[in-house]
PASEBA-1860 file (N, C-alpha, C; in nm, 3 decimals):
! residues 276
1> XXXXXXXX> 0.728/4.987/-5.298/0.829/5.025/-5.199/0.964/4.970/-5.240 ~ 1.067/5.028/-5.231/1.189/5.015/-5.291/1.315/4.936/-5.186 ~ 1.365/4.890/-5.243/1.481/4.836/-5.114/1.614/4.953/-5.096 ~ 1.588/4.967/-4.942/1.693/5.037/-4.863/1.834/5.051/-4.873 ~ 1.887/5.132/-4.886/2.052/5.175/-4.928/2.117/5.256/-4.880 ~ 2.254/5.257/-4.813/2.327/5.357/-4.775/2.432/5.386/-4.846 ~ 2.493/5.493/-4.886/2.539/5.591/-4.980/2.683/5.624/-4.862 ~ 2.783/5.581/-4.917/2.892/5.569/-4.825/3.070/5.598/-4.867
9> XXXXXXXX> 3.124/5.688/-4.806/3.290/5.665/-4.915/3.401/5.660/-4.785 ~ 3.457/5.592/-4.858/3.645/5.636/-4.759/3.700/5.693/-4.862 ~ 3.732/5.809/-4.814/3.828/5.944/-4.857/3.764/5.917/-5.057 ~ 3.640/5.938/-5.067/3.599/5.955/-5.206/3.592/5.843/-5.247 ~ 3.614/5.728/-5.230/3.570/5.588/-5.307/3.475/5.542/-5.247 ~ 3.367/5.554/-5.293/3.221/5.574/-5.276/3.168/5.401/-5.333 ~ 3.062/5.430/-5.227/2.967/5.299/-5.283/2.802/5.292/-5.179 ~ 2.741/5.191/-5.285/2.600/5.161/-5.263/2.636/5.056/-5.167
17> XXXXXXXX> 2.565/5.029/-5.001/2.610/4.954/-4.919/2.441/4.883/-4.923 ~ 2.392/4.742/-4.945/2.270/4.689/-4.926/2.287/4.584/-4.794 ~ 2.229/4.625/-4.694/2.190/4.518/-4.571/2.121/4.428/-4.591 ~ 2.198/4.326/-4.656/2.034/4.183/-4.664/2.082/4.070/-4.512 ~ 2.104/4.126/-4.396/2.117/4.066/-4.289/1.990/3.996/-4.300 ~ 1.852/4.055/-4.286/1.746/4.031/-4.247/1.684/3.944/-4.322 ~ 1.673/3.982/-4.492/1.583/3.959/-4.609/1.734/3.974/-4.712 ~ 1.699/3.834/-4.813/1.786/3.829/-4.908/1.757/3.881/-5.004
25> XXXXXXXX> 1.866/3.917/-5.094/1.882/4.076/-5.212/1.965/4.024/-5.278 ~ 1.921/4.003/-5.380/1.960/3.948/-5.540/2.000/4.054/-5.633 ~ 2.132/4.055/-5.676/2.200/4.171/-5.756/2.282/4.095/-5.860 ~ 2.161/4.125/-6.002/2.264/4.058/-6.123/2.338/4.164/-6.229 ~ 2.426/4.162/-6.251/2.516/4.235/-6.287/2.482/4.394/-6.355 ~ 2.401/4.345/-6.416/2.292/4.462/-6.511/2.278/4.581/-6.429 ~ 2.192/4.480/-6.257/2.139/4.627/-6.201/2.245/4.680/-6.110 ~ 2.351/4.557/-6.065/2.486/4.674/-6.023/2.527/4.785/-6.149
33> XXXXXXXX> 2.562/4.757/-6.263/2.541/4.869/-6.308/2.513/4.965/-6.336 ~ 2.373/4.946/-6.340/2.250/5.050/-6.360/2.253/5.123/-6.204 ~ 2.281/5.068/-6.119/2.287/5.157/-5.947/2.422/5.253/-5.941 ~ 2.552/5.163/-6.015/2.660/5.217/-6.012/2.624/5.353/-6.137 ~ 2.586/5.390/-6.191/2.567/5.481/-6.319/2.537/5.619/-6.267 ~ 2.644/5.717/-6.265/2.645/5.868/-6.198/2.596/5.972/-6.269 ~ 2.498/5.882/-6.400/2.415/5.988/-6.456/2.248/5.930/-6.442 ~ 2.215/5.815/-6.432/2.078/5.744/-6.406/2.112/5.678/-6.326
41> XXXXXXXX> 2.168/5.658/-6.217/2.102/5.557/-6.085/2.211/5.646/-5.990 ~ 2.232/5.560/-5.855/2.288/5.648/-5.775/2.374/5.696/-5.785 ~ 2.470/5.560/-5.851/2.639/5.654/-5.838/2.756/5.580/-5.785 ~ 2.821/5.502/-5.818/2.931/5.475/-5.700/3.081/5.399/-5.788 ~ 3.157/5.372/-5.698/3.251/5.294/-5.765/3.237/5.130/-5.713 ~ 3.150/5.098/-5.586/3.159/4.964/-5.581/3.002/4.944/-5.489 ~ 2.971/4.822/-5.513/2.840/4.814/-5.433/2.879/4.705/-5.348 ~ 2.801/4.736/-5.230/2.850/4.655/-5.100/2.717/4.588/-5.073
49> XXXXXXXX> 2.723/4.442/-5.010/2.636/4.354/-4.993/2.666/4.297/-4.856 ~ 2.614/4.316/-4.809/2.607/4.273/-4.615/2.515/4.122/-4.598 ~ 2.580/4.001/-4.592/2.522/3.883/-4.564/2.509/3.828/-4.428 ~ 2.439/3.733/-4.468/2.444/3.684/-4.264/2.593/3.605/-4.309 ~ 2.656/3.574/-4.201/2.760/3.516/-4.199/2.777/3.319/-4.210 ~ 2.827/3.296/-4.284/2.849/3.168/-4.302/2.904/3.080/-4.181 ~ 3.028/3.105/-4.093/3.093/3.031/-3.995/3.025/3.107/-3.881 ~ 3.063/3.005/-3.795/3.084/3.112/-3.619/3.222/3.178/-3.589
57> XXXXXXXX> 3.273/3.166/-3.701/3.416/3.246/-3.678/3.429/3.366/-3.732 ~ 3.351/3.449/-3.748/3.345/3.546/-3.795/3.149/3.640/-3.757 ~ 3.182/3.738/-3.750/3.095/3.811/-3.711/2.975/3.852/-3.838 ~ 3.064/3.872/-3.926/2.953/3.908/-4.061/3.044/3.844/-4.226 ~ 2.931/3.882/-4.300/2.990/3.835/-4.438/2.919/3.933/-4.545 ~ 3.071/4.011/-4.629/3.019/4.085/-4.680/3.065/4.072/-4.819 ~ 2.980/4.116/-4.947/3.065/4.071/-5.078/3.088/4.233/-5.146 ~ 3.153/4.233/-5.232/3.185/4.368/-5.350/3.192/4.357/-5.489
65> XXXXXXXX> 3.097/4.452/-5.537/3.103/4.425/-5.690/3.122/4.584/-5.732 ~ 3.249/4.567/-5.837/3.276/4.680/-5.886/3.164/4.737/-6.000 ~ 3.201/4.838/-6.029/3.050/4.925/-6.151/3.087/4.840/-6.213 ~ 3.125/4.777/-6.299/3.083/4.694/-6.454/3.029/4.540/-6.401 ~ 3.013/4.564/-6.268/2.891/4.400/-6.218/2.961/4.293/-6.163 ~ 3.076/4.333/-6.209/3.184/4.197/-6.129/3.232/4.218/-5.972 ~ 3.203/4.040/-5.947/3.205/4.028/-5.781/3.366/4.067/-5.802 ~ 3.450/4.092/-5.710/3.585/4.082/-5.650/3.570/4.102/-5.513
73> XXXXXXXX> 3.694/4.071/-5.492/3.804/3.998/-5.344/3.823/4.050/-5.224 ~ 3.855/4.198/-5.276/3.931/4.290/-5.154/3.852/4.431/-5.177 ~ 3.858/4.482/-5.071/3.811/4.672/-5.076/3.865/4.692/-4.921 ~ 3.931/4.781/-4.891/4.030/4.796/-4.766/3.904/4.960/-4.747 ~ 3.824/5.072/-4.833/3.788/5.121/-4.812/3.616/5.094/-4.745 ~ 3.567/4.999/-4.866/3.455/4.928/-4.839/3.449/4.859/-4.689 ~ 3.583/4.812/-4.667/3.566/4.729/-4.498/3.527/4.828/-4.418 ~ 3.596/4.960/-4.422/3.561/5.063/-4.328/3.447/5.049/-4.277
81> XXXXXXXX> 3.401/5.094/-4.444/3.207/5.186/-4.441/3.150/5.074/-4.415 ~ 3.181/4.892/-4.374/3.113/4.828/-4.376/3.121/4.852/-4.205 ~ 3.266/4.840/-4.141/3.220/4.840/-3.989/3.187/4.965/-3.948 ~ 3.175/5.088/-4.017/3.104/5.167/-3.925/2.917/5.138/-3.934 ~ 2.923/5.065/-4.066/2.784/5.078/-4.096/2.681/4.970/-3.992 ~ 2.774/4.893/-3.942/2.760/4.773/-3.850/2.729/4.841/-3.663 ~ 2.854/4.921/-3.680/2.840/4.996/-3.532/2.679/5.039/-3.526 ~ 2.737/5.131/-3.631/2.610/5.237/-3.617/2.451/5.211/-3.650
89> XXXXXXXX> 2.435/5.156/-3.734/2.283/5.096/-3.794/2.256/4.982/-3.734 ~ 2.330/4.886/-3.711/2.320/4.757/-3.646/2.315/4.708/-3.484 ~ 2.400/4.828/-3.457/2.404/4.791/-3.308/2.510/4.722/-3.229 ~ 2.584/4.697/-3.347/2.735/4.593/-3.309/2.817/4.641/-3.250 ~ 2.814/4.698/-3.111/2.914/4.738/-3.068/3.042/4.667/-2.990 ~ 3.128/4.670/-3.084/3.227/4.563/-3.081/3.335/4.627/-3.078 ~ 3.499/4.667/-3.039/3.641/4.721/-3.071/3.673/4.627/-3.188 ~ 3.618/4.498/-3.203/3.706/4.416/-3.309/3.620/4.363/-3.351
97> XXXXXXXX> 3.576/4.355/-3.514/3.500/4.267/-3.573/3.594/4.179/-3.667 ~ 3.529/4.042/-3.683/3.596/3.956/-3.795/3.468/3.955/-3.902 ~ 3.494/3.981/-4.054/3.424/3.954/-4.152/3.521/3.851/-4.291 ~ 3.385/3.792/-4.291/3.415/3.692/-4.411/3.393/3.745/-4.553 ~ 3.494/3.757/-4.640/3.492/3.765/-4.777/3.554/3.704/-4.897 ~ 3.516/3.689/-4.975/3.529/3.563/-5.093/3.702/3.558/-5.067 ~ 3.818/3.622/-4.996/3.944/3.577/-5.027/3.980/3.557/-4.848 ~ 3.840/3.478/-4.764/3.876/3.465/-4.658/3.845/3.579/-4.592
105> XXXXXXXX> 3.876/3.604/-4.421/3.873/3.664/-4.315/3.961/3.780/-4.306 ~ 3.899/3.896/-4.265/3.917/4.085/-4.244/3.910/4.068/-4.143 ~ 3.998/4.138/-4.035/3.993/4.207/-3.912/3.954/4.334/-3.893 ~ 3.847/4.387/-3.857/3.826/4.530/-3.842/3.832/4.562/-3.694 ~ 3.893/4.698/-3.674/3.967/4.760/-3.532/3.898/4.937/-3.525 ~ 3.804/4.915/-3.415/3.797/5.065/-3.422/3.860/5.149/-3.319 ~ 3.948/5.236/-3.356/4.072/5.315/-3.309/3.963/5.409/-3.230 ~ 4.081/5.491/-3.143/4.001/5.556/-3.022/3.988/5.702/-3.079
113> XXXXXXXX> 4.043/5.709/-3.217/4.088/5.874/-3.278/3.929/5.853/-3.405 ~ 3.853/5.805/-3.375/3.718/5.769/-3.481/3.776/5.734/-3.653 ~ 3.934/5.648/-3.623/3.972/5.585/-3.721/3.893/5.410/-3.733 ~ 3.907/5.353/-3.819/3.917/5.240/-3.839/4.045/5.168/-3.896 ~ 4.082/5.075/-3.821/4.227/4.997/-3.856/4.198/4.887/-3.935 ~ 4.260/4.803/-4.036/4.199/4.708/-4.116/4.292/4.626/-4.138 ~ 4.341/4.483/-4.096/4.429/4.378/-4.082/4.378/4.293/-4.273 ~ 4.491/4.393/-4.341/4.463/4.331/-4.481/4.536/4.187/-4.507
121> XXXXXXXX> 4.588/4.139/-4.432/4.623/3.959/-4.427/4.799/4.019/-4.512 ~ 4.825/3.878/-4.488/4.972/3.902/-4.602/4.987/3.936/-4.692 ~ 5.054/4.023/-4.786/5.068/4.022/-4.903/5.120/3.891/-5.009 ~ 5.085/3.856/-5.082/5.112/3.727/-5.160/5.231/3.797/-5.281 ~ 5.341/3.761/-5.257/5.423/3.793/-5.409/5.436/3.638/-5.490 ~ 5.409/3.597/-5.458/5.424/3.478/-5.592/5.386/3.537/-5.700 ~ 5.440/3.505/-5.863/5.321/3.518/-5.943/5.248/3.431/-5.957 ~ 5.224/3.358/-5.949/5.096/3.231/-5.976/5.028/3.278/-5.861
129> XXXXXXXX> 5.049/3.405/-5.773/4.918/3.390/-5.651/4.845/3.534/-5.678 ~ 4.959/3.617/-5.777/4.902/3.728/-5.835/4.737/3.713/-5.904 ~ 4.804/3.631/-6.007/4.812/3.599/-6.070/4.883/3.687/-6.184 ~ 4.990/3.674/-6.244/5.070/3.772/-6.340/5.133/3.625/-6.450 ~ 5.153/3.703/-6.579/5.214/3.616/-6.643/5.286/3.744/-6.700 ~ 5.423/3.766/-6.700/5.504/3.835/-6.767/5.698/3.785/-6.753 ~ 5.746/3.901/-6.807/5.887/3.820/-6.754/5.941/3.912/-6.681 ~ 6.005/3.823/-6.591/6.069/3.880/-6.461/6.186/3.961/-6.465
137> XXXXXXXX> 6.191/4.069/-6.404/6.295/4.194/-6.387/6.386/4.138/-6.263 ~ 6.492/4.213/-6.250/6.548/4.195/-6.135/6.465/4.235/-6.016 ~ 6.391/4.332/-5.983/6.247/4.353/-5.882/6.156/4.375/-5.968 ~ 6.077/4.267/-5.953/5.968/4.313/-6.025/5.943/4.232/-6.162 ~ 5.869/4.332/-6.267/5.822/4.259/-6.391/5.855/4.377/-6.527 ~ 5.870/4.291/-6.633/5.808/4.362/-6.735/5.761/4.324/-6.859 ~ 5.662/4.452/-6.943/5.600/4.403/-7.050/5.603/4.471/-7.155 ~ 5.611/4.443/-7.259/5.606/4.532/-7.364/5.463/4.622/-7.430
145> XXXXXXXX> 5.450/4.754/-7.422/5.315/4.813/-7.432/5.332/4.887/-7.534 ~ 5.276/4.879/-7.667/5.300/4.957/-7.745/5.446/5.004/-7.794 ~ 5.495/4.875/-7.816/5.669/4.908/-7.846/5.724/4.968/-7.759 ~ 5.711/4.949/-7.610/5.756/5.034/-7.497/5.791/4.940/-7.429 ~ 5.883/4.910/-7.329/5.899/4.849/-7.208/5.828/4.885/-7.080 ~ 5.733/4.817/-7.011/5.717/4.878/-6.878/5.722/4.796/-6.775 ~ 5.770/4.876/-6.682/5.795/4.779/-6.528/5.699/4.821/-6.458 ~ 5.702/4.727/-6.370/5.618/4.721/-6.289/5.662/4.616/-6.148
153> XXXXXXXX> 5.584/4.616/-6.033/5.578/4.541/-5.933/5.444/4.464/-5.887 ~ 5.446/4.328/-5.876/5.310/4.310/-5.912/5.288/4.200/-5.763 ~ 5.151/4.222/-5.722/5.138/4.137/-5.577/5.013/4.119/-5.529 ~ 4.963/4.046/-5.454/4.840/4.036/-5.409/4.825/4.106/-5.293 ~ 4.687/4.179/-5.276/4.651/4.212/-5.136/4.529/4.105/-5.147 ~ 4.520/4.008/-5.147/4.354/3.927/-5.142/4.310/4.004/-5.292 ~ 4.354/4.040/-5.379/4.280/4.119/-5.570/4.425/4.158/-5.581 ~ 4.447/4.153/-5.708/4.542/4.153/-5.846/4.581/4.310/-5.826
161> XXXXXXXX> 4.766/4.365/-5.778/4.754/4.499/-5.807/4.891/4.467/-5.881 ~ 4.910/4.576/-5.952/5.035/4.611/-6.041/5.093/4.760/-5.988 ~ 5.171/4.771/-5.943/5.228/4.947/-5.876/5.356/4.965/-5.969 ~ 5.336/5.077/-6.016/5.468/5.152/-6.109/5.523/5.278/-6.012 ~ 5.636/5.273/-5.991/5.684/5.376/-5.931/5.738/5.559/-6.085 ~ 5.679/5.632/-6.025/5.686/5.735/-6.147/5.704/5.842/-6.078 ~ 5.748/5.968/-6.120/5.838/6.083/-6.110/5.763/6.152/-6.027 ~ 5.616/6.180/-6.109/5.512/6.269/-6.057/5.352/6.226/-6.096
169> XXXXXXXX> 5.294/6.193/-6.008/5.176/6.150/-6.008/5.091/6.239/-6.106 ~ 5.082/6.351/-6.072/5.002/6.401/-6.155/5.012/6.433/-6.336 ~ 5.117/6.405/-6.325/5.143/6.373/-6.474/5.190/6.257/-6.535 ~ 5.182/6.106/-6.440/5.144/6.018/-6.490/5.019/5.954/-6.573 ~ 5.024/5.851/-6.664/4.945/5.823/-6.776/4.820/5.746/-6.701 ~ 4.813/5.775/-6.618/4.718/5.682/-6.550/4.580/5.638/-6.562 ~ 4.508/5.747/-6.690/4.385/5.698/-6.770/4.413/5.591/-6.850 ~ 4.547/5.587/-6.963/4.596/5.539/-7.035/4.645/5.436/-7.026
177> XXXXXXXX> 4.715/5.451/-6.940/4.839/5.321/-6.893/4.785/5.267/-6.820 ~ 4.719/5.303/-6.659/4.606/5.193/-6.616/4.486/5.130/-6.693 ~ 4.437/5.154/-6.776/4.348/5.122/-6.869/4.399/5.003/-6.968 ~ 4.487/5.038/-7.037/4.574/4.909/-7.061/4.650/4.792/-6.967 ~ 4.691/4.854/-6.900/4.743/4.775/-6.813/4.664/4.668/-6.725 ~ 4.543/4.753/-6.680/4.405/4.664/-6.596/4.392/4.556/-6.660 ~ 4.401/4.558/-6.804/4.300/4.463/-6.871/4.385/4.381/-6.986 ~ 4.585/4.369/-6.948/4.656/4.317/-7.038/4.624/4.164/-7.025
185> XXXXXXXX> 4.695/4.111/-7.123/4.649/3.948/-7.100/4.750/3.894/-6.991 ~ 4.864/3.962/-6.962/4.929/3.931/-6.882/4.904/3.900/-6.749 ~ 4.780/3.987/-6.660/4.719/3.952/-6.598/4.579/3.878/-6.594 ~ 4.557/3.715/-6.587/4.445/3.637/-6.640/4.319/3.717/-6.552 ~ 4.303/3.768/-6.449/4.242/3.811/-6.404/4.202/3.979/-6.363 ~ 4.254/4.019/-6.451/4.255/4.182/-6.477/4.376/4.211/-6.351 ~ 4.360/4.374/-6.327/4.479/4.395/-6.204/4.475/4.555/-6.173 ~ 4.422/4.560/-6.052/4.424/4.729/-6.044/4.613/4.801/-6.054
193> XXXXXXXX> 4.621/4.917/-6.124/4.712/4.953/-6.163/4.758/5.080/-6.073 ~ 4.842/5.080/-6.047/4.867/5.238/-5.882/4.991/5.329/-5.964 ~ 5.013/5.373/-5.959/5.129/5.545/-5.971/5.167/5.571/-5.824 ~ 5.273/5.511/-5.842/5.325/5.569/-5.676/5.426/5.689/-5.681 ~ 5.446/5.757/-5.642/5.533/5.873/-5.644/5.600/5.867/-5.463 ~ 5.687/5.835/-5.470/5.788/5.853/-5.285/5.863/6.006/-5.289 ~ 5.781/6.036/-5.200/5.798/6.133/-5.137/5.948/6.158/-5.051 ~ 5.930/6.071/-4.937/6.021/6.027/-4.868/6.043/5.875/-4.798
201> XXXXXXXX> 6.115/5.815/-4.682/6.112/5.727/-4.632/5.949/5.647/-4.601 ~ 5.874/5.779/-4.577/5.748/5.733/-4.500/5.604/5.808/-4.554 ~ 5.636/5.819/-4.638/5.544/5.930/-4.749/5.554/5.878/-4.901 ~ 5.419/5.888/-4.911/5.436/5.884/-5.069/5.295/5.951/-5.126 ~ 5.278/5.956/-5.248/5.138/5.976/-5.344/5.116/5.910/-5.402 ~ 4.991/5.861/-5.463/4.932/5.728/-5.484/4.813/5.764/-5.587 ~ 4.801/5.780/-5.710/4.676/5.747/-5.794/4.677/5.568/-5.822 ~ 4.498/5.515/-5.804/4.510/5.418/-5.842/4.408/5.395/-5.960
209> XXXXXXXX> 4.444/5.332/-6.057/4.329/5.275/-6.213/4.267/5.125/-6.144 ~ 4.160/5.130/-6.102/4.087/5.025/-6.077/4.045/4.945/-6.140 ~ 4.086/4.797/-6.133/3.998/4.769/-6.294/3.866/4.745/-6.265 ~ 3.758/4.773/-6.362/3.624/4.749/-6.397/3.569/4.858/-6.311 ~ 3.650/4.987/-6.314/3.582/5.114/-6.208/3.628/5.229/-6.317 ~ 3.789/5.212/-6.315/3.846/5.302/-6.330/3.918/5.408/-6.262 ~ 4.017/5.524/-6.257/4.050/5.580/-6.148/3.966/5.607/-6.044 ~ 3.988/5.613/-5.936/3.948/5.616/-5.822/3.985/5.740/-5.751
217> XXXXXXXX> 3.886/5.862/-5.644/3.950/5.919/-5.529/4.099/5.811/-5.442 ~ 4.072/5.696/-5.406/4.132/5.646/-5.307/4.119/5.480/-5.330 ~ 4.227/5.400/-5.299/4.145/5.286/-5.298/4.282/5.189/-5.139 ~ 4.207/5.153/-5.113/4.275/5.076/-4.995/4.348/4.986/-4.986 ~ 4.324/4.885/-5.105/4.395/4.755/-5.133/4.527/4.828/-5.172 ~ 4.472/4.946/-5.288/4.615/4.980/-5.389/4.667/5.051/-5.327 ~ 4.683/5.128/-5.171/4.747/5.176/-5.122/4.837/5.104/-5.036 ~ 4.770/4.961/-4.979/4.895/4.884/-4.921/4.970/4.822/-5.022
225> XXXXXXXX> 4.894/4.763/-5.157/5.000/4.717/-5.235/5.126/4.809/-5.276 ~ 5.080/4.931/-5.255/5.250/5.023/-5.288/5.345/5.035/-5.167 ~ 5.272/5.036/-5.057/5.341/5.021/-4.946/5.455/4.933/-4.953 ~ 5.353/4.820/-5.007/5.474/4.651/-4.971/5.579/4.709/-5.096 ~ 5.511/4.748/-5.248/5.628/4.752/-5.307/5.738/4.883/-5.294 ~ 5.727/4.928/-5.230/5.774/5.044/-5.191/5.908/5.026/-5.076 ~ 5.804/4.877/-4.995/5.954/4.860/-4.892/6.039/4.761/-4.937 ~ 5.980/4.687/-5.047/6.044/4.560/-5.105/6.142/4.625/-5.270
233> XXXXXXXX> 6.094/4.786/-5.299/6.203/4.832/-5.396/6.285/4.910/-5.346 ~ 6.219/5.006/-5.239/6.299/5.112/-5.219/6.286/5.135/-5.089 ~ 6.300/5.022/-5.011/6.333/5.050/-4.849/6.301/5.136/-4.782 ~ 6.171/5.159/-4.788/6.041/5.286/-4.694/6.069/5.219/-4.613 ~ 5.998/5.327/-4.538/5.964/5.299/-4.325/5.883/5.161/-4.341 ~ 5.888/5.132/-4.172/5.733/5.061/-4.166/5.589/5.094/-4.218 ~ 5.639/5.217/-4.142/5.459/5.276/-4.164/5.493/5.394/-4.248 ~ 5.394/5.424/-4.364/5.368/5.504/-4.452/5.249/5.578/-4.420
241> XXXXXXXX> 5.276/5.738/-4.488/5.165/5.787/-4.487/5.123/5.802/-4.621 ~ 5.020/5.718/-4.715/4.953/5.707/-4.847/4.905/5.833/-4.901 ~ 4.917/5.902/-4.964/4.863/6.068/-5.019/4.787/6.007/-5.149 ~ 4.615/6.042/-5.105/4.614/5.974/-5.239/4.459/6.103/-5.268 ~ 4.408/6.090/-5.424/4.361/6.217/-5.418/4.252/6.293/-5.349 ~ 4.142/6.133/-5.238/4.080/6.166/-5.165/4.107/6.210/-4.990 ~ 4.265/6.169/-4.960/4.288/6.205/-4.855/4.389/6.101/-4.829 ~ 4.427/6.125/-4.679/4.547/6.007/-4.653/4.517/5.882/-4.592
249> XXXXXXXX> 4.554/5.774/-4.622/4.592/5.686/-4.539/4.714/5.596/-4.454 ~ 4.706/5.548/-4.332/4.861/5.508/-4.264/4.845/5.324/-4.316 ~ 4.921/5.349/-4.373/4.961/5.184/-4.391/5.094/5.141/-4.315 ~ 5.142/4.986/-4.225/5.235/4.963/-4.156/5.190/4.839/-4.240 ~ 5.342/4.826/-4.266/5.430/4.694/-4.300/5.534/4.641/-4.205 ~ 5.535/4.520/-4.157/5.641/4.539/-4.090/5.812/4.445/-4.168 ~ 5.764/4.372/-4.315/5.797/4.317/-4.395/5.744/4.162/-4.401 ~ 5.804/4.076/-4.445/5.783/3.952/-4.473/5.695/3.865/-4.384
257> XXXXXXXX> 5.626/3.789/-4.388/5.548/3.689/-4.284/5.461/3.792/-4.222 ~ 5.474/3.901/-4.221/5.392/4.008/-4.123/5.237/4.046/-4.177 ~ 5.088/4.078/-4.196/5.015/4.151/-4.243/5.023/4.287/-4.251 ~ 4.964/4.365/-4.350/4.966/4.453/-4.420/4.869/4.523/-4.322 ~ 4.886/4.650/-4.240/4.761/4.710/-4.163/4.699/4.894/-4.238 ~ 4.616/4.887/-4.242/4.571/4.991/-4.277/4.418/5.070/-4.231 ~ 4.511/5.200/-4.191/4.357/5.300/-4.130/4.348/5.411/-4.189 ~ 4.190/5.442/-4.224/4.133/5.576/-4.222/4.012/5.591/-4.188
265> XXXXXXXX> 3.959/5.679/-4.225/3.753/5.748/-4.197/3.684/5.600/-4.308 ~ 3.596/5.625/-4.252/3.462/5.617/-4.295/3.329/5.707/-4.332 ~ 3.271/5.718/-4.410/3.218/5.843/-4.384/3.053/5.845/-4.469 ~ 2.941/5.874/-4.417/2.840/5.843/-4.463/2.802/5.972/-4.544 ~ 2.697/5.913/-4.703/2.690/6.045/-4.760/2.516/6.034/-4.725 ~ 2.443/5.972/-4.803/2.279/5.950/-4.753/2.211/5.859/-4.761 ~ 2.091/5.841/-4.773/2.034/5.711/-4.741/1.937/5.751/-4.809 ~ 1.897/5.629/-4.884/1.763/5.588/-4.972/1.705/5.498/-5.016
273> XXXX> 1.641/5.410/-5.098/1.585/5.325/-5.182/1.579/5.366/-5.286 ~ 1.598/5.232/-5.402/1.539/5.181/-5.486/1.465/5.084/-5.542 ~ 1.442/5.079/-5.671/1.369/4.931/-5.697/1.479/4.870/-5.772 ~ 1.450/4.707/-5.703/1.528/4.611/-5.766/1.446/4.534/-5.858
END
C-alpha cells in the first residue's frame, strides 16, 4: 500500500502535497525527484510536506522542496494549496490560519470571493539578507554575463529573487538568462530570476526562472518580489495586478515597513499514492 498524495497548482505551479499530520514521511532528495519527474513519477514543480506544528503559535507547519530535492523558504502558491488543503481535507475551518516555515510565520486569509490572501512578511532589501554579492547600481545591481552588463533588482521575499525589468516578456531570454542567472556565484544561495514587463501603474507581466525548477506557469514569491521592485524603480500603484503565464495575481504593497500581501485560487488536480 502506497502513501497518499494530493496533486495541486496555483494558476499552473503545480505540486505533490504529502499530509504527515498523522504518521511521519521521510523524503530524501532522490525520491523528491523521482516524484517531481513529468515523465516517470507524478510530476510537479515543488513537493509540499504538511507537519504537525512545532509552537502553539501557529496552527500548522509546512516545508517545500523544489524538483532537484532541495528544501527552500518561501512558495506564496504552495501556501494557497496548503490552506485550502487544510479547509477542505482536514476540517480546519478557520478565516485565518498561521503556518510555520523554515523562514518563520505565513498568514493565510480566506477571502469571501473563494480567493486566498497570503501575508508574505516584509520584503528584505539588504544585500547580505538577499543574499547577493555584486556591485551596486544606482537602483539596484549589476553583473557582468558573458561580456554583457546586466541589471538587475535583487530582494528577499523569505528566498533569493533577482527581477529584471524588460521590453517584452515574451521575448525575453528567460531560459537562458534565468538559467545563468539562478545559479551565478553572485548569488551564494542560488536566486529565482523574474522578467517583469509594466504594463501600466498597476499592471504588469511576469515570467519567472525558478531556481532548481526552472520556468514556471506562475510563482508567488516572484510575483511580489517584482511588485516591491517595481514600486521601489518605477513608482507602481499599491496594488498590482501580476499577469503571469498561468493567470493573475493581486499583489498590495503599501511600501517600506509594510508586508507584501498576495491573492489568488487554489486549485486541486487529483489524488493518489505512491511508494516511498
Amino acid at each position: 500500500m502506497g502513501t497518499p498524495f494530493t496533486k495541486m497548482h496555483g494558476l499552473g505551479n503545480d505540486f505533490v502535497l504529502f499530509d504527515a499530520l498523522s504518521d511521519p514521511i521521510s523524503l530524501s532528495a532522490s525520491r523528491i525527484q523521482a516524484i517531481a519527474d513529468r515523465r516517470h513519477g507524478v510530476g510537479c514543480d515543488q513537493v509540499l510536506l504538511i507537519e504537525p506544528v512545532h509552537s502553539d503559535q501557529a496552527d500548522i507547519r509546512y516545508r517545500i522542496f523544489n524538483a532537484d530535492g532541495k528544501e527552500v523558504e518561501q512558495c506564496g502558491n504552495g501556501a494557497r494549496c496548503i490552506a485550502r488543503y487544510l479547509r477542505d481535507r482536514r476540517g480546519i475551518h478557520k478565516d485565518t490560519l498561521v503556518a510555520e516555515t523554515a523562514k518563520g510565520r505565513v498568514t493565510l486569509y480566506f477571502e469571501p470571493d473563494g480567493m486566498i490572501r497570503v501575508n508574505m512578511g516584509e520584503p528584505k532589501l539588504n544585500p547580505e539578507d538577499v543574499p547577493v554579492l555584486a556591485k551596486r547600481a544606482p537602483i539596484g545591481y549589476e553583473i557582468d554575463i558573458g561580456g554583457e552588463t546586466t541589471g538587475f533588482f535583487a530582494l528577499s521575499m523569505g528566498n533569493p529573487h533577482a527581477v529584471l525589468a524588460v521590453e517584452n516578456v515574451g521575448t525575453a531570454p528567460v531560459t537562458h538568462l534565468g538559467a545563468r542567472l539562478s545559479q551565478h556565484p553572485c548569488f551564494p544561495e542560488g536566486v529565482n530570476v523574474g522578467f517583469m514587463q509594466v504594463l501600466d501603474r498597476g499592471r504588469m507581466r511576469l515570467r519567472v526562472y525558478e531556481r532548481g525548477v526552472g520556468e514556471t506557469l506562475a510563482c508567488g514569491s516572484g510575483a511580489c518580489a517584482a511588485v516591491v521592485a517595481g514600486r521601489v524603480m518605477l513608482r507602481l500603484d499599491p496594488e498590482v495586478a501580476v499577469e503571469l503565464r498561468g493567470g493573475t495575481l493581486r499583489v498590495v504593497w503599501q511600501g517600506e515597513g509594510s508586508p507584501v500581501w498576495m491573492a489568488g485560487p487554489a486549485t486541486y488536480v487529483f489524488e493518489g499514492s505512491i511508494q516511498l
